[in-house]
N, C-alpha and C positions, 0 to 999 in steps of 0.2 A: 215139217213146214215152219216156215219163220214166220213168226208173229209181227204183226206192228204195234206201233211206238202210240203212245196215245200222249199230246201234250194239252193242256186244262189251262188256259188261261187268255188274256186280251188283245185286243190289236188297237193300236202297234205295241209289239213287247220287244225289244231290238237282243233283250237276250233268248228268249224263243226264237228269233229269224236266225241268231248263230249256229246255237245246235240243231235246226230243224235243217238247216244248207248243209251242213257236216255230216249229219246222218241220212239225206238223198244224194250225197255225194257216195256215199258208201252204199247203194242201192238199197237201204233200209227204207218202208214203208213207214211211212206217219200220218198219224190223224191228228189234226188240229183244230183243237174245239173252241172258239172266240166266243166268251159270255156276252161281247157285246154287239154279236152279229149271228147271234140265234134266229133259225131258220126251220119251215120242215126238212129242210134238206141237214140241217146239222142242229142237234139238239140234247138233252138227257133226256132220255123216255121212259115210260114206265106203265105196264101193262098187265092187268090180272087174267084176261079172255084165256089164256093155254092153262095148261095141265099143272102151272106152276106160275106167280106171281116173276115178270121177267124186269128186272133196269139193265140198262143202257144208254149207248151213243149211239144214234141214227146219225151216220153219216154216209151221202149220196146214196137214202135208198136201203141201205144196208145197216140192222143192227147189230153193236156190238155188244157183248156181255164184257163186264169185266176182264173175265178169263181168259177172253179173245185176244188180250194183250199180252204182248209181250215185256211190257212194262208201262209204267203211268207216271210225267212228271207233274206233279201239282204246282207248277210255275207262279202263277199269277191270275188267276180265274174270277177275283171279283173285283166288280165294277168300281172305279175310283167315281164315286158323286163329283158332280159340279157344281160349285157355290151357286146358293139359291139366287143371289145379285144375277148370274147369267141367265138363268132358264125358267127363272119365278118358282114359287112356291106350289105351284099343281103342278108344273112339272115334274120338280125335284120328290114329292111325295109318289109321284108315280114310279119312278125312275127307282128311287128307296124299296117302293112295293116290291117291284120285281128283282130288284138287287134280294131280295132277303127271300122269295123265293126259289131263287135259281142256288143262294147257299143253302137251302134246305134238299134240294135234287142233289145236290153235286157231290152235298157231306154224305146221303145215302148211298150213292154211288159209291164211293173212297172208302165206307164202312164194310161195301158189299167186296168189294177186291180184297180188302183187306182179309174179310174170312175164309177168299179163295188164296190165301197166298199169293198176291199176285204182287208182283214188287211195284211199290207205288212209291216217287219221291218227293215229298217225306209223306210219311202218314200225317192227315189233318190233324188225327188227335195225338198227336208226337208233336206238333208242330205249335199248337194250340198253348200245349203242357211248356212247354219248352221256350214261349214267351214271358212267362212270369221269372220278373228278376230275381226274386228273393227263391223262385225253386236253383233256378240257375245259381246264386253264391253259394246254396247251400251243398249243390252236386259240386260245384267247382274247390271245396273246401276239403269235401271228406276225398275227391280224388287226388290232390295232393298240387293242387295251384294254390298260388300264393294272389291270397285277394283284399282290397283294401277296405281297412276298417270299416261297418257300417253300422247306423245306427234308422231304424223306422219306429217316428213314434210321432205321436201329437201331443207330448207336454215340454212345454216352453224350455222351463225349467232344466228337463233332462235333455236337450236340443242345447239348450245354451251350454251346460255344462258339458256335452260333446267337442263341441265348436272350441271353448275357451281349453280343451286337451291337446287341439290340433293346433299351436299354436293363432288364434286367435281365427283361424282359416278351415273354411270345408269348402267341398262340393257340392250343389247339389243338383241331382236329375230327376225324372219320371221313374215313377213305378212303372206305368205303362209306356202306351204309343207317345211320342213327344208331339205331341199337336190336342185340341178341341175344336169342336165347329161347330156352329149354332149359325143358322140363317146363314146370311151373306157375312158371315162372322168368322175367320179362322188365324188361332193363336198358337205359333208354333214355340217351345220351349226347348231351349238349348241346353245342354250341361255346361254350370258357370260357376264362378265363386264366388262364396258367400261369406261374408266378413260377420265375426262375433256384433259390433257395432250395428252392419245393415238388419241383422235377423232381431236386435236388440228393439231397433226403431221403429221397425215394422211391426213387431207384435207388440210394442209397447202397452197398446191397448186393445188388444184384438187376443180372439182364443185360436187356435189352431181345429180347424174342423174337417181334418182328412190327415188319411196318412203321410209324412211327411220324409223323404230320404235322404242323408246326408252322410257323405263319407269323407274320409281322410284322404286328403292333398296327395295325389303321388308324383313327384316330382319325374319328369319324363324327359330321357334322353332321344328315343325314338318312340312311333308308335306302331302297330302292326298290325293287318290284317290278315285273316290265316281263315282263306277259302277249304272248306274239306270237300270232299269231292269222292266219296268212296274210300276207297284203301289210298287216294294219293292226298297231298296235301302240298296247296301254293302260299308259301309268308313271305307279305309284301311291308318292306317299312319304309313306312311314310314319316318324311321330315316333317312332322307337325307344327314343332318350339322355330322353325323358319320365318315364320308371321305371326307377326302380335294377335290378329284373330284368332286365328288358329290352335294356339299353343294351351287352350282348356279343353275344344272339341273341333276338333277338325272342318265336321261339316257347314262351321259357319264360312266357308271359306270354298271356292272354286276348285277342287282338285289337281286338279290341271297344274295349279301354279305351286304345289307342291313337290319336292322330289322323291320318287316311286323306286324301289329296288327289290327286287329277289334276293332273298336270304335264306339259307339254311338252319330250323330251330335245331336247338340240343335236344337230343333223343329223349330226355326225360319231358321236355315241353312237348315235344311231338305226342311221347304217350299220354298227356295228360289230355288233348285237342282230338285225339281219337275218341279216348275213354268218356268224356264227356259228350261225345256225337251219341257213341254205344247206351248212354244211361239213360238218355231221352227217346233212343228208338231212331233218331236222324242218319241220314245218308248223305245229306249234305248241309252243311254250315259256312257264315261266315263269323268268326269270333273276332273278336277286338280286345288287346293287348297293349302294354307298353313295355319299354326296356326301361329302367331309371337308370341313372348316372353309375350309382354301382353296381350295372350287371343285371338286378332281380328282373325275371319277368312275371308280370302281374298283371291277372286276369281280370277285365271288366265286365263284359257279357260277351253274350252268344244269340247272334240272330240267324232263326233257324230258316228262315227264306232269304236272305241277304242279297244286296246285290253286289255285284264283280266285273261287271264288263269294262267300266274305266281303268279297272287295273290290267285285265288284259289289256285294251287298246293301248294303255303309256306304256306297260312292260313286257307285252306280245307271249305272257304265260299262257298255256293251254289250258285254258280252264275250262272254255267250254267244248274243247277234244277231249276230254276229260269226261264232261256230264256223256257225249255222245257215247264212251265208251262203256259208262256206269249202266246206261240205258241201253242199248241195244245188249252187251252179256253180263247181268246183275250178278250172277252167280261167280264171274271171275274178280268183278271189282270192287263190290261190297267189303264194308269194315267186318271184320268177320268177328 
């Protein structure tokens, strides 16, 4: 008997609607669980009354166990909040409540598949692990990617003298999520540059009171996005250095008005874009790359739920015929 697809995430998720059409096109059965249209009829459940404590998906009537699956993609399943300015402050506290209860169901769920073997994409605590940047440089070093300098500290001093190595010039990004939100407050942080001078002025008089990131300049001829997807892999380079915005991080910038291309990496950059899916436990990734002027390709991070669909749509890659085929036979697509 063929199992169905279980997919975990929101409505609208417009990359959920690709693969869920792809795989009923192919007569595979899907269940799709919307955290934000929880229902009796579609829910996680969880029940002590039988001979054995049960979790599940109640969908239409019908629970499922884990096991029932024939695979799990853990897409996008929690609630993006709405500035408190929109909906007030009882709202949003309520809305928070049950957002952080339904991650409390959903991660036992994903723990409970997990000890059934049941192929889930990615595993929460793979995915979790695998956001921290400094584990990421550390796997992406000893696997044999070429990464740029970095230094994480809070003394001035040893920040400055960083800075004044890299010709007067660094980077700096987040350790974490590139945003905060307090109230109707939200400040999103770009990776930018940071001159020996600005970091001089600023701290002038001020101590540094958190961890602080900064890396060496890499001079970028193109940059690349390199979807994995199982055993295949789509790398996309994007003309970044085309717009003055653009040419420190991308995303300050429309996509759209970038030029998008299919490339083939060197088998060695491919092995390293695997091996680094493998050391975290991931099945699928989006990693971010550059080429410099002379050739090197050098590793920035690896986002382990990333999204893709803009690059299909400008470059019409399969990527998500791709996910449909990881998920419906995991055993033929999987990085092995």
């Amino acid at each position: 008997m063929i199992l169905p697809i279980l997919i975990l995430t929101i409505d609208p998720d417009p990359h959920a609607d690709f693969v869920e059409r792809i795989l009923k096109r192919r007569k595979r059965r899907v269940i799709r669980l919307n955290t934000n249209q929880i229902s009796e009829f579609s829910q996680i459940s969880f029940n002590t009354s039988g001979s054995m404590p049960t979790i599940g998906v109640r969908s239409d009537g019908k629970l499922y166990t884990p096991k029932d699956f024939q695979s799990i993609w853990f897409r996008k399943p929690f609630l993006q909040l709405q500035e408190t300015s929109q909906i007030g402050v009882d709202k949003a506290l309520e809305i928070n409540f049950k957002f952080e209860e339904y991650r409390n169901a959903c991660t036992a769920f994903l723990f409970e598949a997990k000890k059934n073997n049941v192929f889930v994409l990615s595993h929460y605590d793979n995915i979790v692990k695998a956001n921290y940047k400094l584990l990421q440089l550390i796997a992406a070093s000893k696997i044999g990617f070429h990464i740029p300098e970095t230094l994480v500290s809070s003394d001035v001093k040893e920040i400055k003298s960083f800075i004044d190595s890299y010709d007067k010039t660094v980077i700096m990004k987040t350790l974490g999520k590139p945003f905060v939100e307090v109230g109707n407050k939200k400040k999103i942080f770009y990776t930018y540059m940071l001159t020996a001078k600005q970091f001089s002025d600023y701290y002038k008089d001020k101590v540094i009171d958190f961890p602080l990131l900064v890396q060496e300049e890499i001079k970028k001829k193109i940059e690349l996005r390199i979807t994995v997807v199982g055993n295949k892999i789509f790398t996309c380079a994007i003309d970044s250095q085309s717009l003055a915005h653009s040419k420190v991080d991308w995303r300050m910038v429309d996509p759209y008005k970038l030029k998008h291309e299919m490339i083939n990496l060197p088998s060695e950059v491919e092995r390293c874009c695997f091996e680094i899916c493998r050391s975290f436990g991931l099945q699928f990734s989006a990693i971010d790359m550059a080429i410099t002027p002379k050739g090197d390709y050098v590793f920035f991070e690896i986002n382990p739920n990333g999204q893709y669909l803009w690059i299909e749509d400008i470059t019409k890659a399969p990527i998500s015929s791709a996910l449909a085929d990881l998920l419906a036979d995991p055993k033929q697509y999987i990085i092995s």
